[in-house]
BAVOTI-761438 format. One record per residue: x, y, z of N, C-alpha, C in turn. Coordinates in steps of 0.05 Angstrom, whole numbers, plus 5000, padded with zeros to 4 digits. Each point is the difference from the previous one (the first is absolute). Layout:
<sites>
XYZXYZXYZ/...
</sites>
This chain:
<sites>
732086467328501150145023500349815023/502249925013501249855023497650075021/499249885015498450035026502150045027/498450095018502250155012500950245000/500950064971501950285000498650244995/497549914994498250254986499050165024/500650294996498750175020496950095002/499249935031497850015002499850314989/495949904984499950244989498850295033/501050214994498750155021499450224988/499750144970499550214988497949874984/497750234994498650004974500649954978/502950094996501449944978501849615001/499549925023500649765003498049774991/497850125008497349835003499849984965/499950294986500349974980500049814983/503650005002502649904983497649645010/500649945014499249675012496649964985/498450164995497649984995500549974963/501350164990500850024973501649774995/501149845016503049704996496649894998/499049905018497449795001498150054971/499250274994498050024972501649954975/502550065006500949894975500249754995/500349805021500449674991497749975010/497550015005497549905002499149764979/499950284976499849774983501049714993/502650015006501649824997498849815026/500350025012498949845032498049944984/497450094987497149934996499949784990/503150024979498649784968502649795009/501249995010501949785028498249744991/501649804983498549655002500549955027/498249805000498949885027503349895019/501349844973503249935011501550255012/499950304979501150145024499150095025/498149955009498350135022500749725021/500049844986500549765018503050005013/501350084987503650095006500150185020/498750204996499750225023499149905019/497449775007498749915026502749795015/500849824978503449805006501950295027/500350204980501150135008499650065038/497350084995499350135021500049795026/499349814980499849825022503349975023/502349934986502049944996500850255027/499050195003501350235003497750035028/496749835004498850035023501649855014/501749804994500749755019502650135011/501850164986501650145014499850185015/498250104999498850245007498249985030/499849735013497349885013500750185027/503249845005499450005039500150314991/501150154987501350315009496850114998/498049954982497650165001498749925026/499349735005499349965034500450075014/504050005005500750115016498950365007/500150124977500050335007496150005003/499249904992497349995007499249915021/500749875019500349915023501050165019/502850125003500850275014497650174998/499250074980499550244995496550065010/499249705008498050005021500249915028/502350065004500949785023498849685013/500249874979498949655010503049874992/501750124994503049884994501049775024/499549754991502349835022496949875009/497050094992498449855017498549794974/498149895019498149864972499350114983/498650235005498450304978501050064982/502949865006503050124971498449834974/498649785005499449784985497650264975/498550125013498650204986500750104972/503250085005501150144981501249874979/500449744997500549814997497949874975/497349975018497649924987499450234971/499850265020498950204982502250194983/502649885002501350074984501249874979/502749965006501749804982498149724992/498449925012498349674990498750104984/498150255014497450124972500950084976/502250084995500950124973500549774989/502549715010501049804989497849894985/498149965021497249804987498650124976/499850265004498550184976501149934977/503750085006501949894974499949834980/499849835021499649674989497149914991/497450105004497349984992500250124974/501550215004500350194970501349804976/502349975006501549854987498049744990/498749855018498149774992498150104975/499050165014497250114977501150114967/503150145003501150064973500249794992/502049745004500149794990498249854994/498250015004497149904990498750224981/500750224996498550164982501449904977/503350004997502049894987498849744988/500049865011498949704987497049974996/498950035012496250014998498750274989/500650205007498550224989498250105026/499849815017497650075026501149895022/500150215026501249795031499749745001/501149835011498549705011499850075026/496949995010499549885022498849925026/500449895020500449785006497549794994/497650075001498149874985497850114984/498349974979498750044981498450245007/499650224996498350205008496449885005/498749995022497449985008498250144996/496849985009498350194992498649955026/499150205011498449985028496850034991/498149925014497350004988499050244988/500850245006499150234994501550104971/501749724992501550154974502750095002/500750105028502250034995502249885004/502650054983502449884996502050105026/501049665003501849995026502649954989/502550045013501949874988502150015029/500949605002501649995017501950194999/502050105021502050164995501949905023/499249825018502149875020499049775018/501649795000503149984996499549914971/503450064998500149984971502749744999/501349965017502149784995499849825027/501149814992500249735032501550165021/502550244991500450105033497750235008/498550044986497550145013497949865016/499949744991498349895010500849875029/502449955002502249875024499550285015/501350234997501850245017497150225013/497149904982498850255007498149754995/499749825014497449744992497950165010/497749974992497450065006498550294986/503050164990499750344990498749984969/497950004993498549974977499950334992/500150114979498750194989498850024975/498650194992498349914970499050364992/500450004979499950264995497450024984/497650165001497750084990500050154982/499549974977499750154973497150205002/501250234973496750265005498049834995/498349985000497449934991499450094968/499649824977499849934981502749854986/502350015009502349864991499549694993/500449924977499649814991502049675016/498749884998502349845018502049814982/498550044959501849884985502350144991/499950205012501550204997501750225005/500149895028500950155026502749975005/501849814983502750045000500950034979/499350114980500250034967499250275000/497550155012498850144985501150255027/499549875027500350275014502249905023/501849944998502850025009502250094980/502750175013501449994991499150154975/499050194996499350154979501650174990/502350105004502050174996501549824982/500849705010501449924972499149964974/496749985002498549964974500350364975/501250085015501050294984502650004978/500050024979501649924981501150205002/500450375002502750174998498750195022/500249845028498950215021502050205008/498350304996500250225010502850075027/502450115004501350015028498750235012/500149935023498450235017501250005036/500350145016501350105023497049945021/500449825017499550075028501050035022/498350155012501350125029498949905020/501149775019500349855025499950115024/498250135008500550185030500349735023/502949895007499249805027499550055018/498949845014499349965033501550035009/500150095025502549985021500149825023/497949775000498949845019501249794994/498849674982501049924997501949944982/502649915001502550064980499349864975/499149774990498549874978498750234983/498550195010498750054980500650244988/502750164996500650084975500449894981/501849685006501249924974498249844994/497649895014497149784986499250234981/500150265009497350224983502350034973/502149995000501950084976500149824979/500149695012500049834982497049904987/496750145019498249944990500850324970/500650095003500050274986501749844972/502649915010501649954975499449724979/497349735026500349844986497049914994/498250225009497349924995499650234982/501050274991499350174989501450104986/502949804993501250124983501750265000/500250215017500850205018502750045010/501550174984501949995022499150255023/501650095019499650115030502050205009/499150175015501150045021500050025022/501149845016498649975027501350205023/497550145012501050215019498949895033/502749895016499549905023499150095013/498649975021499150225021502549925024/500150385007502649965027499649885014/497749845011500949795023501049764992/500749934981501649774997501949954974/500650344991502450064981503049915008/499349895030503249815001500049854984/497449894985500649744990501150094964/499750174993501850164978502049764987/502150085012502049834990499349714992/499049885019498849645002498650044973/497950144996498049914975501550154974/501750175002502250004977501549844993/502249865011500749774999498249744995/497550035003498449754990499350024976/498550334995498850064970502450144977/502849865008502350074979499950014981/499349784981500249974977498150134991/497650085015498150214984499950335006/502250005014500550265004503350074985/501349814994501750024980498850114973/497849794987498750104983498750174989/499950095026498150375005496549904995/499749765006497149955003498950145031/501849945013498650085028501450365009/498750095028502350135010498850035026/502349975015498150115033500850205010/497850175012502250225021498450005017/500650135020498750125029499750275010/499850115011498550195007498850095013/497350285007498050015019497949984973/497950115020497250094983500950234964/502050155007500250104983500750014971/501949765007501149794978497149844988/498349895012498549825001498050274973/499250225011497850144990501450044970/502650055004501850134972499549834988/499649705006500949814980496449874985/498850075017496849944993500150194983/500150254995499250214979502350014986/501649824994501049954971500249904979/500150204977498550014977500149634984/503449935010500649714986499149855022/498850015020498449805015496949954989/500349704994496849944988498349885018/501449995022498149825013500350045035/498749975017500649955025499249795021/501649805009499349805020500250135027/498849995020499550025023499349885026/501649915019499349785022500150215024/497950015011500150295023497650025015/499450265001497350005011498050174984/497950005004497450114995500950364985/500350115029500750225004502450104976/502149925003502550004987498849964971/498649894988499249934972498150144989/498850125018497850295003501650294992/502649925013501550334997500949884972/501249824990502249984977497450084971/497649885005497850004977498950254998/499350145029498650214993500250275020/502649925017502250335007498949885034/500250255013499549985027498150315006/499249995025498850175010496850074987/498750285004497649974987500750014973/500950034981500449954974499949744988/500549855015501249734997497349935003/499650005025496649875010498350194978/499750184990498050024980500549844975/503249954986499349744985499549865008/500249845014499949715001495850085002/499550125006496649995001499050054976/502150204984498849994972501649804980/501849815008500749804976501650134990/501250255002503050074984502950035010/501249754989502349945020502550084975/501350075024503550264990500449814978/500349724997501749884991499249934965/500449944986499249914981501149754991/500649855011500849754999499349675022/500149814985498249825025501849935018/498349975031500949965023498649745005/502149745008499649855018500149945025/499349935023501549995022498549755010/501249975030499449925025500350085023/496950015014499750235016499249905029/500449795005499949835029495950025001/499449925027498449895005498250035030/498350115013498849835020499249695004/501849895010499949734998498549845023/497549984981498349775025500849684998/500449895027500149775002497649865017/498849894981497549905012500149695007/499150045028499849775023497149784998/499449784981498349925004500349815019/496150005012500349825018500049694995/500549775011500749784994501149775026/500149784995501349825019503049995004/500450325005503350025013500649975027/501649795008501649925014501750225011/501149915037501350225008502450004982/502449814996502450024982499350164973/497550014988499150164973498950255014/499750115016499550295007503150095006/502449865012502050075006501850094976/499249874983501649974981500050204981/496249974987499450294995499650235018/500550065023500950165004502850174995/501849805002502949994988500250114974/498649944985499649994972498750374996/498950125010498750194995501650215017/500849935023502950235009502949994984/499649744980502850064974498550124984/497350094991498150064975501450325010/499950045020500450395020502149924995/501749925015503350175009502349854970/499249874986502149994988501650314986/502649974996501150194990498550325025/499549975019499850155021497150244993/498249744988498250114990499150164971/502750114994500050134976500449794967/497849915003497849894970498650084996/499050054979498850054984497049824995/500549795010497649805006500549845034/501650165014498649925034498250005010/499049815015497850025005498750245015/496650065000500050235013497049995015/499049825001496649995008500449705001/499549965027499049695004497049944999/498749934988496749974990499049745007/498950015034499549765010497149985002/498649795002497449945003498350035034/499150144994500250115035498049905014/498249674984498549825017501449705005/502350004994501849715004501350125023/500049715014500249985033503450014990/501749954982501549945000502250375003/498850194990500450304990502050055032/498950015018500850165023503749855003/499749735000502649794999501250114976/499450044976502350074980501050284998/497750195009501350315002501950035025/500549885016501149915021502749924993/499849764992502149804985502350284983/497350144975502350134989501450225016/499350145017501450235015501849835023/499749725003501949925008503649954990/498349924979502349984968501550234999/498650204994501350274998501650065017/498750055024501949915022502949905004/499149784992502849805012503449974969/497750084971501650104977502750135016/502149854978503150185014499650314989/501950195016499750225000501650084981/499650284985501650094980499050234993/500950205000501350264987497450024974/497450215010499050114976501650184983/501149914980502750214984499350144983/497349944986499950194972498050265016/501650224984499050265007497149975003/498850315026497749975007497549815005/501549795009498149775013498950125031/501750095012498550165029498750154995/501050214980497750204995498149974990/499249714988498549824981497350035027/500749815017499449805015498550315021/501450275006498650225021497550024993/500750104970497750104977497549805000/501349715001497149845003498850005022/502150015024497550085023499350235002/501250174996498050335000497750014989/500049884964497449964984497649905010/501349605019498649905012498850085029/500650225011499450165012498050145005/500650194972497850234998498849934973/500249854984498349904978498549744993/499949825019498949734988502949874991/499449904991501449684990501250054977/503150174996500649984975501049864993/500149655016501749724987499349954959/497150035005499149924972500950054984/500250345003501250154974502450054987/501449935023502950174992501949714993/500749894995503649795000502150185023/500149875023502550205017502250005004/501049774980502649944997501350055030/499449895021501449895019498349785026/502049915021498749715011497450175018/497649974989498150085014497749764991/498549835014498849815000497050175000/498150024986496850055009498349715004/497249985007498749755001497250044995/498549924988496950094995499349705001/496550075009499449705002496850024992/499249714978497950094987497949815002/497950024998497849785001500649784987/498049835008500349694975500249795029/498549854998499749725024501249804991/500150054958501149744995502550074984/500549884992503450044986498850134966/497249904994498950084971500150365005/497949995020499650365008501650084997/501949925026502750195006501450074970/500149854989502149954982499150234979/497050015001498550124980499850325003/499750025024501650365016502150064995/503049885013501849994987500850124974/498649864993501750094965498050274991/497150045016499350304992501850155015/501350015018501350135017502650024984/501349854995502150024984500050164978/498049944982500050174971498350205009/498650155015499550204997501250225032/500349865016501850285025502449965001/501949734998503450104996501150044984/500950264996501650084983501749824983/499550034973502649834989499349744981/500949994985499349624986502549894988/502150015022502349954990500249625012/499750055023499649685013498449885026/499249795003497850005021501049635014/500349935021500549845012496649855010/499649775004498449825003500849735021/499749985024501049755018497049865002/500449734989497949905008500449634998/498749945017500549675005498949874978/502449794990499949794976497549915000/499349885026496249894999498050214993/500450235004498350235006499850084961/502749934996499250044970498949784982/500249745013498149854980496949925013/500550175023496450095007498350244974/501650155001498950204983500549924972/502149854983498849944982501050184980/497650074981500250174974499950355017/498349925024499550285012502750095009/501749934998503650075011501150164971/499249794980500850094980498950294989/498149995003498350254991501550225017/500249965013501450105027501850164994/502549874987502350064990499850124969/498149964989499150084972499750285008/497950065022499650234997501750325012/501949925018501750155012501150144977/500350225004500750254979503650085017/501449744982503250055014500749854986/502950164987502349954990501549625014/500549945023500349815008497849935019/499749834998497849855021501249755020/501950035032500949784997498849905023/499349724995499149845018501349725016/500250115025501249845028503350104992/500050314986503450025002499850385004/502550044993500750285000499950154977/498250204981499850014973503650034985/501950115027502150124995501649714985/498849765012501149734974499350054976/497850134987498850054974502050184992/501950275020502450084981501549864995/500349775019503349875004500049884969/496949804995500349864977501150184965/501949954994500450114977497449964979/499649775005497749894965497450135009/499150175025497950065001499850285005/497550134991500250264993499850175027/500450244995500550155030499150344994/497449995000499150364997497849935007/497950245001497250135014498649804984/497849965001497049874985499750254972/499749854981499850244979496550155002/501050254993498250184993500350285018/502650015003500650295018499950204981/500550245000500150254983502650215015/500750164986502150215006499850095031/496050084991499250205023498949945028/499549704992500049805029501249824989/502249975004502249804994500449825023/498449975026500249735015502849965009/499249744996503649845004501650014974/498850024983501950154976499049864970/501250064979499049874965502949774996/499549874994501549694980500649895021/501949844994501249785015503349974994/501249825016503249995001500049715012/502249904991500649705007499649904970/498149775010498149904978502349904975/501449775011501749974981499649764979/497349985000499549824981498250274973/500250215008499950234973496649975003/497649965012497650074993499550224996/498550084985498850334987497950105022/498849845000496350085009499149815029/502750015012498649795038498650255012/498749845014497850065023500949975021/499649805015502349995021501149754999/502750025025500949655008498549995025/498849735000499349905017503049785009/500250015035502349845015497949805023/501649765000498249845009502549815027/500250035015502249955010498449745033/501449925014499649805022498650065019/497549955012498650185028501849915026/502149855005501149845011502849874993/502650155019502449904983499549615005/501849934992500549725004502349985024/497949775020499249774996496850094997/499750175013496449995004498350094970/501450024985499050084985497549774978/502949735008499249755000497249915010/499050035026498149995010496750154994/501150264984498150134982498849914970/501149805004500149914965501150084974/502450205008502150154987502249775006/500849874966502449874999502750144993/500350155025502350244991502449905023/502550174992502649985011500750325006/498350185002501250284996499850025047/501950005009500550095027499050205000/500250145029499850355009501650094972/499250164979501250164983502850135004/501450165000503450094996498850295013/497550114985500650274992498450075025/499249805023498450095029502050105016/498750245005502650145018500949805022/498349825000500049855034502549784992/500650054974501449684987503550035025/499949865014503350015004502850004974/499749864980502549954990498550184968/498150185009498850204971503549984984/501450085012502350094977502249824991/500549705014500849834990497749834975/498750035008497249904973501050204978/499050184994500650234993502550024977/502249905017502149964985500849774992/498449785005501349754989497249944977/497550175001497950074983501950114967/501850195009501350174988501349844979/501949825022502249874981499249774999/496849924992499649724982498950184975/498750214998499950114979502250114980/502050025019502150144981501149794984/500249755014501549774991497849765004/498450014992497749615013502349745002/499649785022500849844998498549935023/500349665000499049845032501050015020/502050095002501050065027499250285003/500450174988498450295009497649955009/498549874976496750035008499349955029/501849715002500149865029500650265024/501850135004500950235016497950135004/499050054972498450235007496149945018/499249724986499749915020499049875019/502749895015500449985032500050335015/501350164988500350285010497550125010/496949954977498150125006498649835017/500249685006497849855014501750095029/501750165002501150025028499750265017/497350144988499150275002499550135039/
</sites>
């Protein structure tokens, strides 16, 4: 069927017909050699690069930052995040093709306690040039063998000799534009799956754009998209040829789809019997602590991270899913009163822009009314809009503090989707193994330290969901993962390891890095010339791009 011409479905009997085109070629999609799946990613790719400025562009309008730096946002978290995914995908098939197991980038590790590490970034010399200093490493469950960890538990869907076709259902986000088509292609190329993906109305402009990209698999009747309200969305969860459901949303929202709404609803979910009979994945955002240790920071390193933690809030105008939401400072460093300072300065002086996605005001009443007449509901809830909280906890030394912290983290904020860590390069080879333990023990999906966990989405090769061990009926920040395009079965989390200090100073810390003020800091002046010349060395690599791109970012 031509793209383009096909009428959106708007009947039951539409949803139907489109649900019945997908179960019938499932199968066929399932048992797809690795070469055809690889044709389809060529494809897609082929069709993101045409596709770039027009998705930026309408994603940009449609939050009003059009014509400013902030355009660079849409940019990052759109058209680049899908290309890169593309192309990670494409790497890891072609290595399943020839090897049987991903390559990469170096030999899987074992940390003293046994468990298996495995680099996951950078993975090529322009990673190492374009994002110098951005390390990540992805943590395997505990017992995974480490001779065996890219043989035995990656990529497990191709080790299936006549796998099963089967239908999932993609509920997207309506926040950032990346993550319908990341959750479709973890659906079609980590699970074998074909989809249907049902947009959410705030950003079903982009309809057309991701049809035109996912052509050749919607020719094939592997895919299908439509749009809709809630109603579409419920019809299509309780259908009979739907085997499966992905979900990127909230708490609440994944509460009604599993086990209804109102008191009925709330009595399943307390007794464990949910409407659905089929498995639900999702991603369910986060209370996101960013913890402030104390250390030998410099005024330029309080400025900076301050900077750094009013882009953690207002990017995309707050509405992430991992923004920051609790600043967790140590409340016996002389240094505390200067950086809570610093950041409401930041916030402050951040360019202005249009909270656009529905009920962010009414978000933001509700929190002060609660905080009002109830105590402190920062902990509990994710508020999906720019509202900054701050708690401040014992500890004289950076060991204590550090050691509160992370009880504070895993047991009063909501969530184990991602958790932020700022702390001085010296400060961490003061502590040692005790840093490490540190990071061992945080109960979160991403763990990122001296960055924004929201880099842990950007990276394709590294995984992106809750800390495992959620359930239906406290489902957290949500069950599996998405991204993760090196195919692991059984991660734990990614750990991100990024610069305490852009360069030059970073130099001075004993960080041999080139990574400037970052692109994606709201504060960046030329965010959206980076952005797009980021864009088009990936679409096309060469030395003169790389070069562009940059001079572009050291000019922040």
């Amino acid at each position: 069927m031509e793209v383009g011409t096909r009428p959106v479905p708007v009947t039951v009997g539409d949803l139907d017909r489109e649900v019945a085109t997908v179960r019938e070629h499932a199968e066929r999609w399932a048992r797809l050699g690795i070469a055809g799946k690889i044709r389809h990613l060529r494809a897609m790719r082929m069709r993101t690069i045409e596709q770039a400025a027009t998705w930026a562009e309408l994603g940009a309008r449609a939050k009003g930052v059009a014509g400013s730096p902030l355009a660079g946002e849409e940019w990052f978290s759109g058209p680049y995040a899908l290309l890169a995914m593309i192309d990670a995908l494409g790497a890891t098939l072609g290595d399943l093709a020839r090897f049987g197991a991903p390559h990469v980038p170096h030999a899987p590790r074992v940390r003293a306690d046994g468990q298996v590490v495995v680099d996951v970034f950078p993975v090529s010399t322009a990673d190492k040039l374009l994002l110098s200093g951005i390390r990540a490493e992805t943590w395997m469950e505990p017992g995974v063998p480490q001779e065996t960890v890219l043989t035995e538990y990656a990529a497990s869907f191709y080790r299936r000799e006549r796998p099963a076709g089967r239908v999932t259902l993609v509920l997207g986000a309506g926040n950032i534009a990346s993550i319908p088509p990341l959750d479709v292609l973890t659906v079609l190329y980590a699970h074998g799956s074909s989809a249907i993906l049902k947009l959410n109305p705030v950003n079903a402009y982009l309809q057309p754009v991701f049809e035109r990209i996912f052509a050749s698999l919607i020719e094939e009747d592997v895919l299908r998209i439509v749009g809709g309200g809630a109603d579409v969305g419920a019809y299509l969860c309780s259908h009979p040829a739907v085997d499966a459901i992905h979900l990127t949303g909230g708490e609440r929202t994944h509460d009604a789809i599993v086990f209804g709404t109102g008191p009925d609803g709330a009595q399943r979910k307390r007794e464990g019997r949910p409407l659905l009979d089929k498995p639900v994945s999702s991603e369910l955002g986060n209370v996101t602590p960013v913890v402030v240790v104390p250390g030998p920071w410099s005024a330029p390193d309080l400025a900076f991270q301050a900077a750094h933690v009013a882009t953690m809030k207002l990017h995309n105008a707050g509405a992430n899913c991992i923004a920051a939401q609790v600043l967790v400072v140590p409340a016996e460093w002389s240094q505390t009163p200067r950086f809570v300072t610093a950041v409401d300065d930041a916030l402050r002086a951040a360019p202005a822009r249009p909270t656009y996605y529905p009920g962010v005001s009414r978000t933001e009443r509700a929190f002060l009314t609660g905080l009002d007449a109830a105590g402190d509901p920062l902990f509990r809830e994710e508020l999906f809009a720019p509202v900054l909280g701050q708690t401040a906890l014992p500890g004289a030394d950076p060991e204590t503090f550090l050691r509160n912290a992370v009880a504070f983290c895993n047991e009063q904020a909501r969530g184990t989707l991602g958790v932020s860590i700022l702390i001085h390069p010296r400060t961490i080879t003061a502590l040692g193994p005790a840093f490490d333990d540190a990071v061992a023990a945080l109960r979160y999906g991403c763990v990122a330290i001296n960055t924004w966990p929201g880099v842990g989405f950007l990276l394709p090769t590294a995984t992106w969901g809750a800390y495992p061990g959620n359930t239906l009926a406290d489902v957290g920040s949500g069950i599996g993962v998405v991204h993760n395009a090196f195919l692991f079965d059984r991660p734990q989390k990614t750990v991100v390891r990024a610069p305490f200090a852009p360069f030059p100073r970073s130099l001075g810390d004993g960080e041999p890095t080139l990574l400037p003020t970052p692109p994606w800091f709201v504060t960046h002046r030329r965010a959206d010339s980076v952005a797009r010349k980021m864009f088009a060395y990936t679409a096309k690599p060469s030395l003169p791009r790389m070069a562009a791109t940059a001079l572009a970012a050291m000019r922040a």
